[in-house]
C-alpha positions, 0 to 999 in steps of 0.5 A: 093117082099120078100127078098131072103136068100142067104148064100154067100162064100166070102173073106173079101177083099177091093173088098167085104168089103162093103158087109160085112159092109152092106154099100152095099146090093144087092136089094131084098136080104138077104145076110147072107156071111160066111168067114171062112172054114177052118184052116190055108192056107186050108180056101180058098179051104174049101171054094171052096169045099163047093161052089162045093158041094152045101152046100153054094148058091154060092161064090168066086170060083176058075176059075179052079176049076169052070170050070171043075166043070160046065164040068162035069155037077156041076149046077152052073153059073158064074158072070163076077165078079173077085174076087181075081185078081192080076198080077202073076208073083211075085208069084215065091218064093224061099229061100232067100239063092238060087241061082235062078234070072230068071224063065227059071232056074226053069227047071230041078227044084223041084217046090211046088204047092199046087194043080196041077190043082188050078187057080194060078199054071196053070196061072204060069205054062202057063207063064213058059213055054210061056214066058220063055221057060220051060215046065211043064214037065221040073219040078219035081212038088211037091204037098201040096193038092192033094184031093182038090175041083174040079180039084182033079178029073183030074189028070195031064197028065202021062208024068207030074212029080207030087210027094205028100209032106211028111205028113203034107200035108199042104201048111205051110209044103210046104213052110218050106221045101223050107225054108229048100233047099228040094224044090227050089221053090214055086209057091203061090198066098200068101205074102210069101215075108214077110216071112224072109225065102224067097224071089221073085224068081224075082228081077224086076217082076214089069218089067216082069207083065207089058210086060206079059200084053203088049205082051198078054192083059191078066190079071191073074185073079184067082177067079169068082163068081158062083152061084146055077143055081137052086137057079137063076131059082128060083129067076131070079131077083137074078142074075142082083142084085148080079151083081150091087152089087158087082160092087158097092162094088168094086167101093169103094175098095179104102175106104178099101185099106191101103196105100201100097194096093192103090199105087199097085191098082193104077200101075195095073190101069196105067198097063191096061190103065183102071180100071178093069171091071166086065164085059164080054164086057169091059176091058180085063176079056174075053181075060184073060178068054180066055188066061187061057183057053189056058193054061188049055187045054196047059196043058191037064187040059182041053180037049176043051175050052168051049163058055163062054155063057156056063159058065156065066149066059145069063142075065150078057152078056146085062150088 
């Protein structure tokens, strides 16, 4: 049998590492992966876009973004494999100068997201207003990329304060404005920590991710796996060799972790009581799943929840 050529978006990240290296090769395929896709903070919704518009066989693709697409009919199907995964709730910024300790103060708030609808913004806003009490409609909601991928297409409900940046509408510029005490705070996926500017909005969010997790079995997963349905039609075998693959990539993180990235893997596993699992039968993926759908259709992102055998290839659900 000959190779199939796939051009596959990913992140170089421990999870993939071994694809990129070639240590890992999924059988019967010839893996051409692409990691760059844009300037700055934008590369990974350059990257999204592409997934979206086709220009790439397939990739890592936010949940989000991946949903509403396959809704509105985009041919493509997910693996279970979680390609940018991490508790969320450090993932409240503000100034290092604020007065902010808890995430009930955001109420009444200015707040950036860079997208209103993007995977980590609507996991936050789900746990702001599940966990502590503030609704999205108690936020002035300040957005660095109103005209990316899929979830530009649906626009918030009306009662939902959403106010555009000043140009450049740029996540970077997003930040410096909360460096400056314009906004108050930033709900991002990235380190903003290191940044000398800011700081967790949350002191012990290390406490508050691990009560999330007991309280409600969902992990903040951000990204899937998705891939061309035509291109599986075509060639089925695809599908359960790019599953093995990915899985054995991220079964040798470890050999790609610094020392500070093997300590936090290790209290996400003594958090879950187990290692992550790409699978839609084990571990916690389809609670989380299920969870973030919640908050999507919570937040009139989502009009109703679909079956996960909608979204996923058939064959991954006998692995």
């Amino acid at each position: 049998m000959s190779a199939v050529s796939l051009t596959i978006g990913l992140g170089s990240t421990p999870y993939t590492q071994a694809l990129f290296d070639g240590s890992v090769r999924p059988a019967n395929i010839e893996l051409h992966l692409e990691s760059r896709f844009g300037e700055g903070l934008d590369n990974v919704g350059a990257r999204h876009r592409m997934i979206v518009a086709g220009k790439l066989d397939g990739g890592e693709l936010s949940i989000s973004s991946f949903i509403l697409a396959r809704l509105r009919g985009v041919p493509l199907r997910a693996l279970p494999v979680f390609l940018s995964r991490r508790f969320r709730l450090r993932c409240m910024y503000c100034r290092v100068e604020s007065s902010l300790r808890d995430p009930s103060e955001l109420a009444g708030k200015k707040v950036t997201v860079h997208r209103y609808n993007a995977t980590t913004p609507v996991w936050l806003k789900g746990i702001l207003q599940n966990e502590f009490g503030v609704k999205p409609t108690d936020i002035e909601w300040h957005v660095a990329e109103p005209d990316i991928a899929e979830e530009a297409l649906r626009p918030p409900p009306p009662e939902i304060r959403v106010r555009f940046i000043p140009p450049p509408r740029t996540r970077e510029h997003a930040i410096e404005l909360v460096e400056q005490g314009e906004i108050e705070a930033a709900l991002e996926p990235y380190p903003l920590h290191s940044n000398p500017k800011m700081r967790y909005l949350m002191e012990d969010f290390r406490r508050a991710e691990k009560e999330f997790f007991r309280r409600t079995g969902a992990y903040t997963i951000n990204h899937l796996f998705a891939l061309r349905e035509e291109t599986a039609k075509a060639h089925p075998e695809i599908v359960p060799s790019l599953l093995i693959a990915l899985r054995e990539a991220n079964s040798v993180a470890d050999r790609y972790r610094d020392e500070k990235q093997k300590s936090e893997a290790a209290w996400e596993r003594e958090v879950m009581g187990e290692e992550f699992s790409y699978s839609l039968k084990a571990g916690c993926a389809r609670r989380s799943l299920d969870t973030l759908m919640d908050y999507q259709i919570q937040q009139g992102i989502l009009e109703r929840k679909p079956e996960l055998e909608d979204l996923f290839f058939p064959e991954i659900f006998h692995f």
